[in-house]
C-alpha positions as CSV (number, residue, x, y, z in Angstrom):
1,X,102.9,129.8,106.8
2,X,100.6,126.9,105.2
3,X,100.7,126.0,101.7
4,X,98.5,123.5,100.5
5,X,100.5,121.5,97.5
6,X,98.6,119.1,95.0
7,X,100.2,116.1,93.3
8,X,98.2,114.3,91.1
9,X,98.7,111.5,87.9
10,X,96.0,110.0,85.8
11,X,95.5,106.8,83.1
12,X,93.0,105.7,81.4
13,X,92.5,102.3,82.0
14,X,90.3,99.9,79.0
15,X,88.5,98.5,81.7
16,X,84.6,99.3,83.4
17,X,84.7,101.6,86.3
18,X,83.1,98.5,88.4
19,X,86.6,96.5,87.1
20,X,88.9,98.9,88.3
21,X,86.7,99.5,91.8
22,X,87.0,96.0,92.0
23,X,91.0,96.1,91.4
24,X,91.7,99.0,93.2
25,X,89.4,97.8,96.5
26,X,91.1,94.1,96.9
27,X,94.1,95.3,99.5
28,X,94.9,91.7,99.9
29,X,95.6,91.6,96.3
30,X,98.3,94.5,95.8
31,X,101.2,92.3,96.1
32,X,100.5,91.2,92.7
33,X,100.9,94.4,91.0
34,X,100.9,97.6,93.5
35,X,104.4,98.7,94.2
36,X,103.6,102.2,95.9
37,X,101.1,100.5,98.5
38,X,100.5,97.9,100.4
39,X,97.0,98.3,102.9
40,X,95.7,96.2,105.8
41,X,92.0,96.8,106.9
42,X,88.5,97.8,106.5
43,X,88.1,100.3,103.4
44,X,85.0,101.7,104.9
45,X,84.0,105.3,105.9
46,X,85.6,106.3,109.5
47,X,87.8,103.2,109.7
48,X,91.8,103.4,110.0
49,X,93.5,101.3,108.0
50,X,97.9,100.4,108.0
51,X,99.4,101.6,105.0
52,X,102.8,101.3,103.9
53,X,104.0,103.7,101.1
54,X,107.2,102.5,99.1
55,X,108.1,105.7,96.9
56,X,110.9,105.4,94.0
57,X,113.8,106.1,95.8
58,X,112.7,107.0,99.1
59,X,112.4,105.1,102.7
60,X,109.1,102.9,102.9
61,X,106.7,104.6,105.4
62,X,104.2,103.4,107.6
63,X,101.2,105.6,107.8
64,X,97.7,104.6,109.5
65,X,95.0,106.8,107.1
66,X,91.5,107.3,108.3
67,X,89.0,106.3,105.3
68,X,87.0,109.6,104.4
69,X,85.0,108.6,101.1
70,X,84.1,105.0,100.0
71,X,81.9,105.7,97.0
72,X,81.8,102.7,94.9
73,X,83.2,102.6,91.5
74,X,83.8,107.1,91.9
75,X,86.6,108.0,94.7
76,X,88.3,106.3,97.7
77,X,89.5,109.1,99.9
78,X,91.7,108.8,103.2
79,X,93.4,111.2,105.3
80,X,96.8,110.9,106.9
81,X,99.0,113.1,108.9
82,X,103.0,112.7,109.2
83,X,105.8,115.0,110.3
84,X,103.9,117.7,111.1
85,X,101.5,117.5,106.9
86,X,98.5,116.9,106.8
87,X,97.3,114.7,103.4
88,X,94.4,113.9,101.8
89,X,94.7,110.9,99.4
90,X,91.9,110.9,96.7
91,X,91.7,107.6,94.2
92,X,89.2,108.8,91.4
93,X,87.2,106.9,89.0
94,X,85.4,108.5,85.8
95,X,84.0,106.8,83.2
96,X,84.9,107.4,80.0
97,X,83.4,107.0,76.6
98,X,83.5,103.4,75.1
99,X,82.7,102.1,78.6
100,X,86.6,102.6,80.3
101,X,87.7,104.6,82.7
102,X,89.7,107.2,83.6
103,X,91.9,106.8,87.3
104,X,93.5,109.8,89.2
105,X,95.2,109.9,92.2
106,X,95.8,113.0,93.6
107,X,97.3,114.1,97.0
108,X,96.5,117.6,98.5
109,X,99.4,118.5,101.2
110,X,99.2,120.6,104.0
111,X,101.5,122.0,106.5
112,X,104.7,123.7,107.4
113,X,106.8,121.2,105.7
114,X,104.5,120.6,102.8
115,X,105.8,122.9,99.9
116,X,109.3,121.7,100.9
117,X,108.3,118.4,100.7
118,X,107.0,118.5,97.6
119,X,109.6,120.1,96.2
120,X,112.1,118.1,97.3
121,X,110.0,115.0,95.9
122,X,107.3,115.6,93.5
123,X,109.2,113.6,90.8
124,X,109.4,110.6,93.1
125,X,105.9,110.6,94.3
126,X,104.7,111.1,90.8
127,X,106.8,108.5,89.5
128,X,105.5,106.4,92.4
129,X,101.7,107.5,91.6
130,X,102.5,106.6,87.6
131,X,104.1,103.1,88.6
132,X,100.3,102.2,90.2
133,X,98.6,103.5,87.9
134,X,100.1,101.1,85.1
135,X,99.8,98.4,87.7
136,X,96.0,99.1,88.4
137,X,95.6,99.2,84.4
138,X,97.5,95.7,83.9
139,X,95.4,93.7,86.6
140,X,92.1,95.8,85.4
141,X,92.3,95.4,82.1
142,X,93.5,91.0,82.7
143,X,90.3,90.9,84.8
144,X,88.3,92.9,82.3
């Protein structure tokens, strides 16, 4: 049986929602502060772009996620499907009072494997989703 399984972390980041669009968009810069990702590609509706995802503790992974939602300075959304799960990744934007911004990632999971993935490594990935976040925040809030 399916279970669908939801991992998700959050920061707000003192920075303008158009800032951290601007940080989060800019693939070519992650090296500088993304350690979960790294992205090669278009980030435009229908396109696939390579990923490669470098979780705390685990193998890196190659994945090639199909862009689902570009909405400027609100949610970048890509799907992906690996050993037999289905994901969708959602990067979230929402402005917050005092002109920041509030960033969520959060990762549904589906499939036969999913539940057992995540509980085998929930910690990991949301130690891996906190670790960008504080990233994202550093580079928005420099560029801010």
């Amino acid at each position: 049986m399916d279970v669908m399984t939801e991992v998700a972390a959050g920061i707000d980041v003192p920075a303008t929602p158009a800032t951290v669009w601007e940080v989060l968009t800019d693939v070519s810069a992650y090296p500088r502060w993304n350690t979960l990702l790294s992205v090669r590609g278009e980030l435009a509706v229908g396109e696939t772009v390579d990923a490669r995802l470098s979780v705390p503790g685990l193998p890196t992974v190659s994945f090639a996620p199909e862009i689902t939602v570009f909405d400027p300075q609100r949610e970048l959304r890509w799907q992906s499907s690996l050993f037999s799960v289905d994901a969708e990744h959602r990067f979230l934007l929402e402005p917050t009072t005092g002109g920041g911004c509030r960033f969520v990632q959060r990762e549904t999971i589906d499939g036969p494997l999913a539940a057992r993935l995540v509980d085998r490594f929930d910690r990991r990935l949301v130690r891996g989703f906190e670790q960008m976040n504080v990233g994202l925040r550093r580079r928005a809030t420099e560029l801010q």
